[in-house]
N, C-alpha and C positions, 0 to 999 in steps of 0.2 A: 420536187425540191423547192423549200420556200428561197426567198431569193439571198436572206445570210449563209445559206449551206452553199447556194450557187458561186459565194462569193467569199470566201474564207478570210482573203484578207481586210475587209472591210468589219468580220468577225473580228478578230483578233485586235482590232483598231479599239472599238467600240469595247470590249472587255481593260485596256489596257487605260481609254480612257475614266473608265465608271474605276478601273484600282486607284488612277491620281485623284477623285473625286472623293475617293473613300481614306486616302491618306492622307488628304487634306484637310476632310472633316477632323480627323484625330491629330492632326498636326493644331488646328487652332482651339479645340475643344480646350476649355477653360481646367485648368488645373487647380486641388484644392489643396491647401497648406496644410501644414502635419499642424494642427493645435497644441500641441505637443512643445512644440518646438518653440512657437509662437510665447508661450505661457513662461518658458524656459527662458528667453529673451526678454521677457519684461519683467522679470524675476529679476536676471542681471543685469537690465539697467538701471531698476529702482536701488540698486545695491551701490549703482556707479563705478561698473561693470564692463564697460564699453566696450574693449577692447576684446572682450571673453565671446561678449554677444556678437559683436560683428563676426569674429572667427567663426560661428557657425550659423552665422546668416549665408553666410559667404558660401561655404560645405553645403547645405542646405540649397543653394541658387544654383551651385556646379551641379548639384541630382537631378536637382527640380526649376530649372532657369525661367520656366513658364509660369511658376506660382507669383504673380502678381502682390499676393498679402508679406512673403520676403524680402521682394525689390522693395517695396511702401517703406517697410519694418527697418531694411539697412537705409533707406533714406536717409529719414527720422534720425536715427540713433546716431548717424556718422553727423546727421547739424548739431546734435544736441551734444555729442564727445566734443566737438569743435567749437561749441558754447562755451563750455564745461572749461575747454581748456583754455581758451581765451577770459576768464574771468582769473582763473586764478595765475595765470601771467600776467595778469593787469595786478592781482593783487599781490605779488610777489614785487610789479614793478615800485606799487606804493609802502612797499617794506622797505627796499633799498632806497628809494629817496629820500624816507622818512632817517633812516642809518647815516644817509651821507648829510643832511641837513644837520642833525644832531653833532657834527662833525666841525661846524663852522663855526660856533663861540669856541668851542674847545682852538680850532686850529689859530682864534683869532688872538686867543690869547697866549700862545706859544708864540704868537710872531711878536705880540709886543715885549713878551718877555723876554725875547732872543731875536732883537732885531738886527746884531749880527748875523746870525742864521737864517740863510736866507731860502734852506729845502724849507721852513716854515711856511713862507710867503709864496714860495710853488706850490707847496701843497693847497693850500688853501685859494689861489687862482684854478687850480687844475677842478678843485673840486667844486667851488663857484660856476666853473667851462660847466661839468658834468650835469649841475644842477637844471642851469639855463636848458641845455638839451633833455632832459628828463622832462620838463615842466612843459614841454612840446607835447612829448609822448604822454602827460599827463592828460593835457587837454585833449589830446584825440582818444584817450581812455573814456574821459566822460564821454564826448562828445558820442561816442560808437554804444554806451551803455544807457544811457539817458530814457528810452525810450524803456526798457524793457527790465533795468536793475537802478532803481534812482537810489538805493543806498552805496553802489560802487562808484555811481557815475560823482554822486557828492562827494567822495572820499579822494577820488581822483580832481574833479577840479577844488577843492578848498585845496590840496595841496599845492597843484598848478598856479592858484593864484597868489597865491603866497609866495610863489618864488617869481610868478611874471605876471601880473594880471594884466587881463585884457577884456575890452569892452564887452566881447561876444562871448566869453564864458562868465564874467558877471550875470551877462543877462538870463545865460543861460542855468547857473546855480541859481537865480532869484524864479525863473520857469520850476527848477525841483525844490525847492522849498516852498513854493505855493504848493505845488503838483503833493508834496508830503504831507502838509498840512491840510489840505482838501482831504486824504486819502486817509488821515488820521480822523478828519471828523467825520466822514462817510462809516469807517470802522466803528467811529464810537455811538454814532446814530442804530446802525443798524443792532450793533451788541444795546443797546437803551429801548428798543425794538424788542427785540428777544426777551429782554428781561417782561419788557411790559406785558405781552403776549406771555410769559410764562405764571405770572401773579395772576393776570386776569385767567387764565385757564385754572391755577390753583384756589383760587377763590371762587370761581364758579361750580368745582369739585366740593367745597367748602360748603356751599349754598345749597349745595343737593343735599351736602348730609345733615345742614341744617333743620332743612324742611321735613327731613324723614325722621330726625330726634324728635320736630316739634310734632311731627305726627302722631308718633308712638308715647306721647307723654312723658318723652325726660327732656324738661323744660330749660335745664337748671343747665345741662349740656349745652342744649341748641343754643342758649344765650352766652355761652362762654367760647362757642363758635363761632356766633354774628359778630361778636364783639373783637375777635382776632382779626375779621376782613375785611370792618370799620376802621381797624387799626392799620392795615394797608390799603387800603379803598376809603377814603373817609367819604365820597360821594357816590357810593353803590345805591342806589335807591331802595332796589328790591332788597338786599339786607337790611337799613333802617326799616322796611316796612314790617319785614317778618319780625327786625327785633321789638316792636311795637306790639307787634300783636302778641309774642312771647310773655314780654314782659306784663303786659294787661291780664292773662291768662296767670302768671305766677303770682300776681298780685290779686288775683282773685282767691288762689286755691292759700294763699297768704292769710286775706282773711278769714277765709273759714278754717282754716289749723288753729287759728290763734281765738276766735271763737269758739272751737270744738272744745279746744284748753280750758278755756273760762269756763264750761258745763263742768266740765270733768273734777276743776277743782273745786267749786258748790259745791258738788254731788260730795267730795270728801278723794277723790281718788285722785290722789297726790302726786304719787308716780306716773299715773298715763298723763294726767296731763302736761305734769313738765316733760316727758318723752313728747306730748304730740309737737309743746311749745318749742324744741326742739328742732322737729322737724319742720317747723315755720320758720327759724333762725336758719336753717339751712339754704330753703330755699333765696332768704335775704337776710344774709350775716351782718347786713350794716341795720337790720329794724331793732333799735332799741326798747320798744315792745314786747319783743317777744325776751330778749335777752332779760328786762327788768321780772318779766315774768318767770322766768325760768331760775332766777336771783329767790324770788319771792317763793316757789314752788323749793329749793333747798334748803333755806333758811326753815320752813317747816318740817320738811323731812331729817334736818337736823333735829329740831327740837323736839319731836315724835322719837329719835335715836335714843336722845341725851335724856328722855324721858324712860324710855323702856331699860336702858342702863340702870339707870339711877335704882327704880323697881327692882333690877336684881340684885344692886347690892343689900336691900332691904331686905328682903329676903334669905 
């Protein structure tokens, strides 16, 4: 007999110990969140939800108390209901101040107009008392927002100051209206950013398909290209250069249209050449050349008309 059979209970030890080893592995072994669930909770907090989500974060942690990415998830969402709800109690509180303030020429002038009457004159003390204490709670609205809502935290002390100003929420409204106006031209830098990065990308798109018009020989395109992203780039270098080379090139294939012309009408053929001369006014509608030509080129094809007419009434 080996010496655990000699000894049974030392058996029994040794097996009872290695079950608490083995239930403890499975006791701290990492548990994983239903995704499910997860997805279903941020669903309904983007909705502002809160109350829906925690309920079954909750239901969720009672099953699963070990899943770690729950406990995170109810964290989170119970600060953020607690955000959530403290902004709009602040801004609830700046509704009512705002009600009882509007309250105070009215009551001012009930007391003068009935200054026997003197619930007028309570009234409008009482509501004075209410104001003073509000404009407390004002200030510690900004002051607790400041950091993280500068449009609440403004809204709370311009009122505050207005009914009690004080040195340290001065300083501190003049701290958010820097802080907004920094944050206004950071916004407008970066969107003047954007834009410029978006023209330059678009005109760079532009330059491709310049160079591939100018490639393929539609001249007339490419330089009605170049000249769009001259028209927002007026310092592109490489578009002035292609349009250079463009326009030397049209001005070449310029002259010889408009020289072809000149053979064509010698030779007597009246029509191709004002077609060709045509097509040289095309390429540059502002050449009065070619236009006088094409004047001159009708003016005989007229009179070749009014000639062949004439012939048939004679006949």
């Amino acid at each position: 007999m080996n010496r655990l059979q000699r000894h049974p209970a030392m058996l029994v030890c040794l097996l009872l110990l290695g079950g608490c080893q083995l239930l403890e592995i499975h006791k701290t072994a990492p548990v994983s969140a239903n995704p499910n669930i997860l997805s279903t909770v941020t669903q309904l907090e983007a909705k502002g939800r809160y109350g829906q989500a925690i309920e079954l974060l909750e239901r969720a942690i009672a099953v699963d108390g070990k899943a770690e990415s729950y406990i995170t998830a109810l964290r989170k969402i119970r600060l953020q209901q607690s955000l959530v709800e403290q902004e709009l109690a602040d801004q609830l509180l700046i509704s009512k101040t705002s009600a009882l303030r509007n309250q105070i020429p009215i009551l001012e002038q009930l007391a003068r107009a009935n200054p026997e009457e003197s619930d007028y004159e309570d009234q409008l003390k009482e509501t004075q008392k209410q104001l003073l204490e509000l404009s407390k709670t004002l200030s510690e609205c900004g002051w607790r927002h400041f950091k993280r809502n500068n449009a609440l935290a403004k809204d709370c002390l311009t009122i505050s100051l207005s009914l009690h100003p004080t040195e340290q929420d001065e300083r501190l409204m003049q701290h958010l209206l820097t802080e907004q106006h920094q944050d206004r031209e950071k916004t407008e830098s970066e969107q003047r950013t954007q834009r410029e990065m978006a023209w330059k990308q678009r005109n760079q798109t532009r330059l491709a398909e310049a160079r591939r018009l100018n490639e393929s020989g539609q001249l007339t395109e490419a330089r009605r290209v170049l000249k769009v992203i001259l028209k927002e780039d007026i310092k592109n270098e490489n578009a002035k250069a292609l349009l250079t080379d463009v326009e030397s090139r049209l001005k070449s294939y310029l002259e010889n249209l408009l020289t072809a012309g000149d053979r064509l009408y010698r030779e007597g053929e009246i029509e191709g050449a004002r077609a060709t001369w045509r097509a040289a006014l095309t390429l540059d509608p502002q050449d009065e050349r070619a236009r006088e030509k094409i004047e001159r080129a009708q003016r005989v094809l007229d009179n070749l008309e009014n000639l062949r007419h004439g012939d048939n009434q004679k006949q």
